[in-house]
GUROLO-352646 format. One record per residue (C-alpha): residue in one letter; residue number from 0; x, z, y. Coordinates in nm, 3 decimals, always signed. Layout:
BEGIN
 rest  nr      xx      zz      yy
    A NUM       X       Z       Y
...
END
This chain:
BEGIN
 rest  nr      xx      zz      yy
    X   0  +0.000  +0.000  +0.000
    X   1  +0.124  -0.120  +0.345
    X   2  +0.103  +0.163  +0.607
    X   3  +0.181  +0.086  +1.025
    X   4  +0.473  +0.303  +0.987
    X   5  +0.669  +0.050  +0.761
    X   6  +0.885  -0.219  +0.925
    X   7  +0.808  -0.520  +0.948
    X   8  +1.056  -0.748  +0.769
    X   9  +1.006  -0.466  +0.489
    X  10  +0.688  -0.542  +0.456
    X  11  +0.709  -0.950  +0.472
    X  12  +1.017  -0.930  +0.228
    X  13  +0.813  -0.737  -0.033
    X  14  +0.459  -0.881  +0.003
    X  15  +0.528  -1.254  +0.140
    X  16  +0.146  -1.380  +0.142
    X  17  +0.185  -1.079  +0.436
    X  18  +0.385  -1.352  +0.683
    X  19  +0.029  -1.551  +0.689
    X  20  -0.127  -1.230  +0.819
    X  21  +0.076  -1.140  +1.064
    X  22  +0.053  -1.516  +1.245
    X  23  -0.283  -1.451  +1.228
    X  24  -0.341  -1.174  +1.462
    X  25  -0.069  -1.360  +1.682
    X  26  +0.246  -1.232  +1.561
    X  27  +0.401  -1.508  +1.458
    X  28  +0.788  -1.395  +1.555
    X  29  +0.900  -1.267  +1.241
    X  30  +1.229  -1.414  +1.270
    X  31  +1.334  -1.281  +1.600
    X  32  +1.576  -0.998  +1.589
    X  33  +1.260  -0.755  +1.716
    X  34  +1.104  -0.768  +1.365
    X  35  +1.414  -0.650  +1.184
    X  36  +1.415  -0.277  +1.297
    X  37  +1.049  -0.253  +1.441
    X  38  +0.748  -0.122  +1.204
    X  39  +0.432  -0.243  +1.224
    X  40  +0.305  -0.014  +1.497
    X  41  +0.557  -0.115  +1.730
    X  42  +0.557  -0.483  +1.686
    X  43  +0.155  -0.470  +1.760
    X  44  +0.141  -0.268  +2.001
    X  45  +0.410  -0.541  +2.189
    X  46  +0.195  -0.789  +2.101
    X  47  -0.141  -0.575  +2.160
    X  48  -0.287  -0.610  +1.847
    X  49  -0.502  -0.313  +1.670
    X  50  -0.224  -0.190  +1.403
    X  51  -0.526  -0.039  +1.182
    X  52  -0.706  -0.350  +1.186
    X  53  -0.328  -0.559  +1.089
    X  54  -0.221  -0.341  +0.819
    X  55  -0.592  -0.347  +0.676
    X  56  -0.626  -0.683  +0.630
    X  57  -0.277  -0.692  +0.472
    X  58  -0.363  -0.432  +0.189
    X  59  -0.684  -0.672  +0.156
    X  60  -0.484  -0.971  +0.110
    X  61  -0.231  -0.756  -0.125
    X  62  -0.552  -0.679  -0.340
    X  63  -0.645  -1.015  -0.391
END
């Protein structure tokens, strides 16, 4: 289970499908150096995106 706490390259690393996710709520710069020592939280709050609603819809697309 993905929580906002983990970083964000963690995350895509072990759950790719995740990558798709995260361009979807408009945060499509996972290669910029920012994603390799922020966590979820951070990035969306950067980007103002609702971390809840992010990390939920990645545990969805986990499930699946």
């Amino acid at each position: 289970m993905v929580t906002k706490e983990m970083g964000i390259t963690e995350v895509v690393t072990k759950y790719p499908n995740s990558a798709k996710i995260f361009m979807e709520y408009g945060m499509g710069c996972l290669g910029c150096a920012a994603a390799q020592f922020e966590n979820i939280e951070q990035g969306a709050k950067a980007h103002g995106v609702d971390a809840e609603a992010l990390v939920k819809a990645i545990n969805e697309s986990i499930k699946q």
